[in-house]
C-alpha positions as CSV (number, residue, x, y, z in Angstrom):
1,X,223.4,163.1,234.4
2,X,220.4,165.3,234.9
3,X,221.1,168.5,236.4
4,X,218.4,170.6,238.0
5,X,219.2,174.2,239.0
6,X,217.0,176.5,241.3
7,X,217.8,180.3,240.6
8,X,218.0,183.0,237.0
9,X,221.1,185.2,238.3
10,X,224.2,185.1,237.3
11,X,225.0,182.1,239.6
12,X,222.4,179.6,238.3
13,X,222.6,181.3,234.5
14,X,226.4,180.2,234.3
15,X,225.7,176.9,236.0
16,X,222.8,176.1,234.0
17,X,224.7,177.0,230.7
18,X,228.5,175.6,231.4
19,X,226.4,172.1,232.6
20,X,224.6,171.7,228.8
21,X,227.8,172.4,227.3
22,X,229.5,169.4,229.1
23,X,226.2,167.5,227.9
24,X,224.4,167.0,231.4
25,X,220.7,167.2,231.1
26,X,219.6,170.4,232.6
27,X,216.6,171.8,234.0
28,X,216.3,175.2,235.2
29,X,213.5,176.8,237.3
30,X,213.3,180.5,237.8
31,X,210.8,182.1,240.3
32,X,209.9,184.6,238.1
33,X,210.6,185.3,234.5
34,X,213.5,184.5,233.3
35,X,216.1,187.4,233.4
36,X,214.6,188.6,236.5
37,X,216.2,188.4,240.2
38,X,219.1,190.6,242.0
39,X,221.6,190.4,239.2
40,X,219.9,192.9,236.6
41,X,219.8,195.2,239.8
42,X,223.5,195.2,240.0
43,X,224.8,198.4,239.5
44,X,228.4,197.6,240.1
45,X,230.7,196.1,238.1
46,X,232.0,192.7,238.4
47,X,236.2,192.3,239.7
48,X,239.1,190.7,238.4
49,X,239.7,193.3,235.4
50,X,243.7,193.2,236.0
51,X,246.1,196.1,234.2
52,X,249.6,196.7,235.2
53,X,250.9,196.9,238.8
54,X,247.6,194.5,239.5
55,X,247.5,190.8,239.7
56,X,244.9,188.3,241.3
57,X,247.1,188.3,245.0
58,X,246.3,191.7,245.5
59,X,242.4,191.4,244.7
60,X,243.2,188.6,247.6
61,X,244.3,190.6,249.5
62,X,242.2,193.9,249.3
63,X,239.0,190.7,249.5
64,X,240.4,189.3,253.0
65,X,241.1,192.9,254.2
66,X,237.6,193.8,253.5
67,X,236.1,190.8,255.0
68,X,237.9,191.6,258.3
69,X,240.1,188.7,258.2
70,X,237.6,186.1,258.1
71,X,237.4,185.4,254.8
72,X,238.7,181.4,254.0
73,X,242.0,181.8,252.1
74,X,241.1,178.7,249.9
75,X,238.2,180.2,248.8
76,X,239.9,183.4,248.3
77,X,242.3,182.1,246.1
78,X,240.0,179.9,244.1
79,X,238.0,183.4,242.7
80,X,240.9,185.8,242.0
81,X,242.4,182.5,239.9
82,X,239.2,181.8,238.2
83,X,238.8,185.9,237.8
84,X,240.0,185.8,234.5
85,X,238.4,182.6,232.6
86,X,235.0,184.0,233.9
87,X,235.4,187.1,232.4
88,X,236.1,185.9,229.0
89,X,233.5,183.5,229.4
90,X,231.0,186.4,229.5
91,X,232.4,188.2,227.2
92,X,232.2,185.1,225.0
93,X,228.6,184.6,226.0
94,X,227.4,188.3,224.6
95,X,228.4,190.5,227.3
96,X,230.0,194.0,225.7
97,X,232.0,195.4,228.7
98,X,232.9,199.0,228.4
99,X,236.5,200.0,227.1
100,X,238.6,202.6,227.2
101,X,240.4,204.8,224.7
102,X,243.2,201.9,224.0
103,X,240.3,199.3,223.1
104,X,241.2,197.6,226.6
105,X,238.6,196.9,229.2
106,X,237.7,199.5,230.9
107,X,239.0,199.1,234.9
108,X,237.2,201.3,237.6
109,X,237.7,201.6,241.2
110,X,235.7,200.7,244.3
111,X,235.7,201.4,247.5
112,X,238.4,199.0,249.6
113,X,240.1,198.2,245.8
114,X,244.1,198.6,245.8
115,X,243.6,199.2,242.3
116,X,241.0,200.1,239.8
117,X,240.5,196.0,238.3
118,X,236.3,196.7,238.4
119,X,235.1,195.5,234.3
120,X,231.4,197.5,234.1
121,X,229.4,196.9,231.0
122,X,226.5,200.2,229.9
123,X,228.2,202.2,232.4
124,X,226.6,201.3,235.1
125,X,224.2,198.3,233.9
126,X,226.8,195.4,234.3
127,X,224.2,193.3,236.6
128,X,221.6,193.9,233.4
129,X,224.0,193.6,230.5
130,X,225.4,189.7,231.9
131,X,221.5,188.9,232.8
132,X,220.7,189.8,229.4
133,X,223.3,188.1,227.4
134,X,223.4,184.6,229.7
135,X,219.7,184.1,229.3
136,X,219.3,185.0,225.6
137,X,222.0,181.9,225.6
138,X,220.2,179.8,227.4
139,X,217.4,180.6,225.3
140,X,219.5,179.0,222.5
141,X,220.5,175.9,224.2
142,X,218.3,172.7,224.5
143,X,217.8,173.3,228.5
144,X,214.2,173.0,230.2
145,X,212.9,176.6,231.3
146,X,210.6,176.3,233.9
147,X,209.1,180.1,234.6
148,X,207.2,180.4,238.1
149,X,208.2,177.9,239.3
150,X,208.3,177.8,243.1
151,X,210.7,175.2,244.5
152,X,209.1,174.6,247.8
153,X,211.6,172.0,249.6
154,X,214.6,169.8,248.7
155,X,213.9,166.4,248.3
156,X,215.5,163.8,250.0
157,X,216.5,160.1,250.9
158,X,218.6,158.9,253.4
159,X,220.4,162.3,253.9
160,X,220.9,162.5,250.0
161,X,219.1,165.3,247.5
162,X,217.8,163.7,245.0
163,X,215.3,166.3,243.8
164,X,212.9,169.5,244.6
165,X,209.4,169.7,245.2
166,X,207.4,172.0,244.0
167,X,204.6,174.5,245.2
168,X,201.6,172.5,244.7
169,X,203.3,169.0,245.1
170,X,204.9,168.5,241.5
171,X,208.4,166.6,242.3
172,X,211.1,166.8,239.9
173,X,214.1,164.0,240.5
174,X,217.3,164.9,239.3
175,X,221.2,163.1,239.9
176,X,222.9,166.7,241.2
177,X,219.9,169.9,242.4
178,X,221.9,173.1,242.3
179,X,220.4,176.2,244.7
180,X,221.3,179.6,243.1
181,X,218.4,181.2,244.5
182,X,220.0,184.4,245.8
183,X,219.9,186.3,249.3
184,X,217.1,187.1,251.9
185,X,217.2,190.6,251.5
186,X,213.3,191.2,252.3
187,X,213.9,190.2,255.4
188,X,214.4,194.0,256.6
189,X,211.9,197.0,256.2
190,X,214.5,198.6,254.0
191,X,216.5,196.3,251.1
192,X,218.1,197.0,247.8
193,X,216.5,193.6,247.3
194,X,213.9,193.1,244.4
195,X,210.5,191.7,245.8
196,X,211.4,187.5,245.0
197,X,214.4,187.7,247.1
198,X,213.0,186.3,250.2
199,X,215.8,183.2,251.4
200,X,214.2,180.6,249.8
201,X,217.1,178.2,249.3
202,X,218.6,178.9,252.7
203,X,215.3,178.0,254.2
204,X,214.7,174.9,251.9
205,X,218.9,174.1,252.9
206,X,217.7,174.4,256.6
207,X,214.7,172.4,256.4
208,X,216.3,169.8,254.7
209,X,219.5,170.2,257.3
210,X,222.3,171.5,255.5
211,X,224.9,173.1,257.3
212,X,224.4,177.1,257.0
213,X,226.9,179.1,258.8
214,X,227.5,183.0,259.3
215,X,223.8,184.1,258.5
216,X,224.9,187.1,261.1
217,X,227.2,189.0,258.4
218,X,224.3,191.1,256.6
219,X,225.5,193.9,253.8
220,X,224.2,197.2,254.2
221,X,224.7,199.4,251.6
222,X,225.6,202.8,252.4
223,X,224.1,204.8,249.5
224,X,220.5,203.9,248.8
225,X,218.4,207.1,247.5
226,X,216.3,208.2,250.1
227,X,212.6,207.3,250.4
228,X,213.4,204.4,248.0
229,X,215.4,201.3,247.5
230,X,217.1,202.4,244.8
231,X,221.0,202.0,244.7
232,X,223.6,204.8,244.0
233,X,226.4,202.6,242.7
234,X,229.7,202.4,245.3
235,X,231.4,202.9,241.8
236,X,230.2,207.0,242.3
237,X,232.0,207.4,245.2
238,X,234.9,205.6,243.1
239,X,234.8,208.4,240.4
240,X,235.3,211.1,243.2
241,X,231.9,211.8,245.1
242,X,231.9,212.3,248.3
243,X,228.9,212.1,251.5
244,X,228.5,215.1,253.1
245,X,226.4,216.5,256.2
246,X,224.1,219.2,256.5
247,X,227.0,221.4,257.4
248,X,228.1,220.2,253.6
249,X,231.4,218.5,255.8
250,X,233.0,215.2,254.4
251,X,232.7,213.4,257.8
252,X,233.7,210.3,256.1
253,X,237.9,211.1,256.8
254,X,237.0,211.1,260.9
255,X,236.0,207.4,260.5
256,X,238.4,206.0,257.9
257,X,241.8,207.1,256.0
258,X,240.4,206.3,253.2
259,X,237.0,208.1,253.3
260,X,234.0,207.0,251.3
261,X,236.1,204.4,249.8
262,X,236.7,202.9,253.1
263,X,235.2,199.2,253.9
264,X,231.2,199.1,253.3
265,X,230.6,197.9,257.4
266,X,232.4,200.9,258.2
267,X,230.8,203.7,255.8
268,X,227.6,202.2,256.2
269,X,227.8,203.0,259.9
270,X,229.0,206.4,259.6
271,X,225.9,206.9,257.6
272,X,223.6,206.1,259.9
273,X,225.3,207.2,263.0
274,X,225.7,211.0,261.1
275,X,222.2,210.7,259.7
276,X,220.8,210.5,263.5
277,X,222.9,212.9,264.7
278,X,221.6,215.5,262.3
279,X,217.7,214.3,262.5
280,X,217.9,213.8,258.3
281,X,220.1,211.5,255.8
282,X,223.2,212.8,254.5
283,X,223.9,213.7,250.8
284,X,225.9,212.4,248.4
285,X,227.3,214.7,246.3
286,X,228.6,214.1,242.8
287,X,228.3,217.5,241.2
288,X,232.4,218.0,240.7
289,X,232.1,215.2,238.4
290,X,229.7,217.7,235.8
291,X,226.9,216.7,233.9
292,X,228.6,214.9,230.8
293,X,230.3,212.6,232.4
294,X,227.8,211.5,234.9
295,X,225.4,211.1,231.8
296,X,228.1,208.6,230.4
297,X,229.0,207.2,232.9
298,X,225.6,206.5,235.2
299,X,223.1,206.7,232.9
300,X,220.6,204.7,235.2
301,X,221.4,206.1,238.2
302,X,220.9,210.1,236.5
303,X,217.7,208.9,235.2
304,X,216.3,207.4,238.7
305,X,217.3,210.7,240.4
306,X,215.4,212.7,237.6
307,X,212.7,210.5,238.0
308,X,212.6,211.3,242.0
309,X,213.1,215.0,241.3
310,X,216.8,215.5,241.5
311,X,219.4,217.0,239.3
312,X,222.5,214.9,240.7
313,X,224.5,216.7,238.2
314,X,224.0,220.2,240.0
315,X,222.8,219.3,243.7
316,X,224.1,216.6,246.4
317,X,221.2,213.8,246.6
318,X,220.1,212.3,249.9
319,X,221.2,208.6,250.8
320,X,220.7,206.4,253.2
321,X,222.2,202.6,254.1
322,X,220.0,199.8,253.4
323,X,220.3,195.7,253.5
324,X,222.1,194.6,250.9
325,X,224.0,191.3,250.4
326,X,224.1,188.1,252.7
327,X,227.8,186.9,253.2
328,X,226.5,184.0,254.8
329,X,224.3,181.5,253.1
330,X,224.6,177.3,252.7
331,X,228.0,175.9,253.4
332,X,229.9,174.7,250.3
333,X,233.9,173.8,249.9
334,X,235.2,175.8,246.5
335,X,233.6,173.0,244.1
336,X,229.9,174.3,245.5
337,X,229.3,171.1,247.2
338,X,227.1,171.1,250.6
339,X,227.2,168.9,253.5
340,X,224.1,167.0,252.3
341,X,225.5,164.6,249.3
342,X,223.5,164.9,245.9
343,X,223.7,169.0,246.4
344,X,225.2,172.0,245.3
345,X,224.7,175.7,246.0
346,X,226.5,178.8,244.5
347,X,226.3,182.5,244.4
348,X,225.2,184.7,247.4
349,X,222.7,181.2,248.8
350,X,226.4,179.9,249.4
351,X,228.3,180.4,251.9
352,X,231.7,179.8,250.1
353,X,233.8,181.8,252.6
354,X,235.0,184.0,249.8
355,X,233.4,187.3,252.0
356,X,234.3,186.6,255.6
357,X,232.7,189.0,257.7
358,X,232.2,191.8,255.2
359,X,232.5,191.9,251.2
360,X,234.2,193.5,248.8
361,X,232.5,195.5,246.3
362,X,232.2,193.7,242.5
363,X,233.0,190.1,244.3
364,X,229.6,189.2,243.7
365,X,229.1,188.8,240.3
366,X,232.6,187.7,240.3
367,X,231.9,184.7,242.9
368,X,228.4,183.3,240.9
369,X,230.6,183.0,237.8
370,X,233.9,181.6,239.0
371,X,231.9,179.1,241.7
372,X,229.0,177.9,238.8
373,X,232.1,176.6,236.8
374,X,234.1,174.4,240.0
375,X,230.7,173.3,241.0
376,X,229.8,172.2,237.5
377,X,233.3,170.4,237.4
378,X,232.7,168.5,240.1
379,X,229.3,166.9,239.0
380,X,231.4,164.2,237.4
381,X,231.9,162.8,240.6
382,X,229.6,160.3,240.9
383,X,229.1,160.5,244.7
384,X,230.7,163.7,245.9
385,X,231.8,163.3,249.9
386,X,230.0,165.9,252.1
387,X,231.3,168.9,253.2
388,X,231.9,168.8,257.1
389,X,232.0,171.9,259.2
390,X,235.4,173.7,258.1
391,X,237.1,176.2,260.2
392,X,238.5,179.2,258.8
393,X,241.5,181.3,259.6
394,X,241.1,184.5,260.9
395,X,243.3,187.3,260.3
396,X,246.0,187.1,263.1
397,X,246.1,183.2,261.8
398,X,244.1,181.8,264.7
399,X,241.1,178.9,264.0
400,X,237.3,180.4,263.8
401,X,235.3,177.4,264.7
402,X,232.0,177.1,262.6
403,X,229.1,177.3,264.8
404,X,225.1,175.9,263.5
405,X,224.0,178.7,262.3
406,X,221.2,178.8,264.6
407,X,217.1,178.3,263.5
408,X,214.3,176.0,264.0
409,X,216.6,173.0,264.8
410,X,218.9,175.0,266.9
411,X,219.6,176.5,270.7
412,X,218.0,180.0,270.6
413,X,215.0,180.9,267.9
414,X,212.7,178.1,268.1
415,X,209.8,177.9,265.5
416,X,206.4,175.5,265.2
417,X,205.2,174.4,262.2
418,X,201.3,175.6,261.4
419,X,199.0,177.9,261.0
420,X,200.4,181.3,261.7
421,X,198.7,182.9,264.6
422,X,200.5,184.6,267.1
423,X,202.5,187.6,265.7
424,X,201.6,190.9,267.2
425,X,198.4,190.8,264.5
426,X,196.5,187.7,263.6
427,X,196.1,188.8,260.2
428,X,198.2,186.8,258.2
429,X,199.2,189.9,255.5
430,X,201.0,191.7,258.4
431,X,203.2,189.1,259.0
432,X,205.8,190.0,256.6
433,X,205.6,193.8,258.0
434,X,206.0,193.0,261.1
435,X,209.1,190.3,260.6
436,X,210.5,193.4,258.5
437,X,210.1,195.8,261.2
438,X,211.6,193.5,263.9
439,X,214.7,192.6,262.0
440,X,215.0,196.2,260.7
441,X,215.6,197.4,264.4
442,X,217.3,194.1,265.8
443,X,219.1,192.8,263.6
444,X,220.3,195.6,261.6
445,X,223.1,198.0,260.5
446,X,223.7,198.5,264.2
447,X,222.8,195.9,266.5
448,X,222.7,195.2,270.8
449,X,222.6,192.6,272.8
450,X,219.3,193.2,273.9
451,X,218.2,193.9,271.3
452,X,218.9,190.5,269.6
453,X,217.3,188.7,272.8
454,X,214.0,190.7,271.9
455,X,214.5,189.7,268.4
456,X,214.8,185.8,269.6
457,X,211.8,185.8,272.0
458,X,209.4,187.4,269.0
459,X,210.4,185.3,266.4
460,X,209.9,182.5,268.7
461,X,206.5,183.1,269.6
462,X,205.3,183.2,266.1
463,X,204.6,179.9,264.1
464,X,205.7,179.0,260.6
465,X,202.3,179.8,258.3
466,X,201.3,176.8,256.0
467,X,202.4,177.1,252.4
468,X,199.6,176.7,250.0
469,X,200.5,179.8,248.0
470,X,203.2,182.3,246.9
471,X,202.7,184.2,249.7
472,X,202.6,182.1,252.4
473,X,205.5,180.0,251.1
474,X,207.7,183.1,251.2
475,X,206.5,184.6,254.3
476,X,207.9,180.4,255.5
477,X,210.6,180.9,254.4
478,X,211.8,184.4,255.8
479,X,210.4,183.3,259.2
480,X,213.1,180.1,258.8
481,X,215.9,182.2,257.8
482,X,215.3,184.9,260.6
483,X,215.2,183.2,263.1
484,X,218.4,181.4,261.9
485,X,219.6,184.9,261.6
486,X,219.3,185.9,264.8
487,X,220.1,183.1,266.7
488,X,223.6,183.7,264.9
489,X,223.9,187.2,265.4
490,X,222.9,186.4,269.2
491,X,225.4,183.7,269.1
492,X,228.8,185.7,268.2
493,X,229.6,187.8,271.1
494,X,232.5,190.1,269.2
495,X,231.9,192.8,266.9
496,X,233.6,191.9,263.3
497,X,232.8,192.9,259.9
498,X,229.1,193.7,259.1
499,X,227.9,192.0,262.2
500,X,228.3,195.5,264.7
501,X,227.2,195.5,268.0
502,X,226.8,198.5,270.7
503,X,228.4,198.9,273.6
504,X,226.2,198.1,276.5
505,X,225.2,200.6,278.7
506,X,227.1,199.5,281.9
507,X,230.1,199.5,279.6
508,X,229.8,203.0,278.9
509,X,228.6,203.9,282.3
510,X,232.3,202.5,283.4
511,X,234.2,204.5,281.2
């Protein structure tokens, strides 16, 4: 069988890797080069480390609690089981994960974590260390690299995949097309996102129509360095940092019991809220930790804030929330399998149903590595049945009814194809800017209903620019996956998870 997988993290890495050793046929093509894409950016470590008084029910738990009930229990269950074997597989694939005194794994804690179960490898360089080792493997391994490549749309026949075209027109056929091509995080002014990460396999899934379902649950990281898009690992506020205001007050413990290690939707918000209250971001402040042990371990992180002109190790550093992670994505049942026949999708362009509303910190990793392996089990069925719209179970037990997840085939956000030419500029470089800017204030951390109608009537009076270059092909595809994005946002009425609205005005005014 000839395997062809789209996307260099640790999603498409594993996938490409575990489907040579079962002796498919195996093409990968990586945006970039390979090694690049969100998963050398991840600072956090990757769950499922257990020690005593820990077992894979409670990482259920604590990953359902944090997803505000709606994550899919199936799902769920299928990454705390497969925890385990994907750990060792990385460790068997090169990857040196820090240990402690005993010679054990090293287990930190993150914020919504029962227990400290969170495996880091260079302190914190886990995302780095596993991109490092996985594609210096597949570097030894008979599978076709294809750098820069830029998979343009799914190809199909009949409702099947059978392939992906490139930009530029090449088309490469294969029996089972994998999408591991990450999240959409440049779709907002301010992202932890590296540059590629524009929604490309979401949009190509949507074009080709693939079910896609709860695009409205966007990740906003609470503790991004100020000014930049750098990341301040949730595994510092683990070790015993805390956020502070200008008054040097933990306001965290008025919004949650459990402070800065409360849910990420929750701290994220607090953030913001306290940052606009006091006219400038709040500070993190690690000092109590000393300067020896941040040095061990944060070595990155200390040498970022040097670089930006702080010494972390003696002064509280400003942070702010930016966009994060996409919990929504292409639907797939726990084997990766989409609702179009002849395709797969894993990592954060899946929508497994592992996150719910809101995930839990270290899942990430966790889920590209578990889901690679099902999906690469079930390639040996020959024609793999579809996967319908499922229905998950919230958490007082009731059904959640999927909903399309709104976009150019959709009620709500609808977008022409062409020549782009009516955003708010005609210049087709300040498309991107502008797409930013209006998702950054509509579709954000803290979102309205109005708010979201304005975001649906702009994005529907701009047209889809034509492909014919880098550029243009990702400027397509963030258009597609906003407007899919907001339609969905505009579409669930109730505040859950990462997906926050305000109250409206005449709600207030009744009070």
């Amino acid at each position: 069988m000839k395997v062809l997988v789209a996307g260099g993290g640790v999603g498409g890495l594993s996938t490409a890797l575990l489907a040579d050793a079962r002796g498919h046929r195996v093409e990968l093509l990586v945006k970039g080069s390979l090694g690049d894409g969100c998963t050398p950016h991840a600072q956090g470590g990757i769950a499922g480390e257990y020690g005593q008084g820990d077992s894979p029910a409670l990482h259920a738990l604590d990953t359902m609690h944090a997803g505000d009930g709606l994550g899919d229990p199936v799902a769920i269950a299928a990454l705390v089981d497969g925890a385990r074997a994907a750990l060792r597989r990385l460790q068997d694939a090169g990857v040196a994960f820090d240990h402690a005194a005993d010679g054990t794994v090293a287990r930190g804690l993150e914020a919504a974590h029962s227990r400290a179960r969170i495996a880091h490898a260079g302190g914190d360089a886990t995302g780095a260390a596993i991109s490092a080792a996985l594609a210096r493997r597949v570097r030894t391994t008979g599978i076709r690299v294809r750098e820069h490549a830029l998979a343009a749309d799914l190809l199909t026949d009949r409702g099947r995949v059978y392939g992906i075209r490139l930009l530029g027109g090449e088309e490469i056929d294969a029996d089972a097309v994998v999408l591991a091509t990450g999240g959409a995080g440049r779709l907002f002014a301010h992202t932890t996102n590296p540059a590629e990460t524009t929604g490309d396999g979401i949009a190509m899934a949507l074009r080709a129509g693939a079910e896609v379902a709860d695009l409205e649950f966007v990740q906003f990281h609470p503790t991004v360095l100020a000014g930049t898009g750098f990341l301040v690992s949730e595994a510092v506020r683990g070790a015993g940092a805390t956020l502070i205001d200008g008054d040097g007050r933990r306001f965290l413990l008025d919004e949650h019991p459990d402070g800065e290690l409360g849910p990420r939707d929750v701290v994220a918000r607090a953030v913001a809220r306290r940052a606009a209250e006091q006219g400038g971001p709040v500070r993190l402040d690690a000092t109590m930790l000393g300067a020896a042990e941040l040095a061990r371990r944060f070595p990155t992180i200390g040498a970022e804030t040097r670089r930006q002109g702080w010494d972390w190790s003696r002064e509280p550093i400003p942070v702010t929330p930016a966009a994060h992670y996409l919990m929504g994505g292409i639907v797939t049942d726990v084997d990766g399998r989409t609702s179009l026949p002849g395709l797969w999708a894993v990592g954060e362009t899946a929508r497994t149903g592992v996150h719910g509303a809101n995930r839990l910190a270290s899942n990430s990793l966790l889920e590209g590595a578990v889901f690679a392996a099902r999906a690469v089990e079930s390639l040996t069925v020959a024609v793999p049945e579809p996967v319908v719209g499922r229905s998950a179970m919230d958490a007082r037990g009731e059904t959640v009814p999927r909903r399309p997840a709104g976009g150019s085939r959709q009620a709500g956000c609808q977008l022409a194809s062409g020549i782009h030419r009516s955003a708010p500029t005609t210049a087709r470089e300040n498309l991107r800017a502008a797409l930013q800017q209006v998702m950054w204030e509509h579709v954000g951390l803290l979102r309205s209903r109005d708010g979201l109608e304005e975001a649906v009537r702009t994005l529907s009076g701009w047209e889809t620019p034509e492909a014919v270059d880098r550029a243009t092909l990702e400027d397509a595809n963030l258009l597609t996956v906003a407007c899919a994005m907001a339609s969905a946002a505009l579409a669930r009425t109730e505040s859950r998870g990462a997906h926050h609205l305000l109250p409206e005005p005449a709600l207030i005014g009744a009070r």
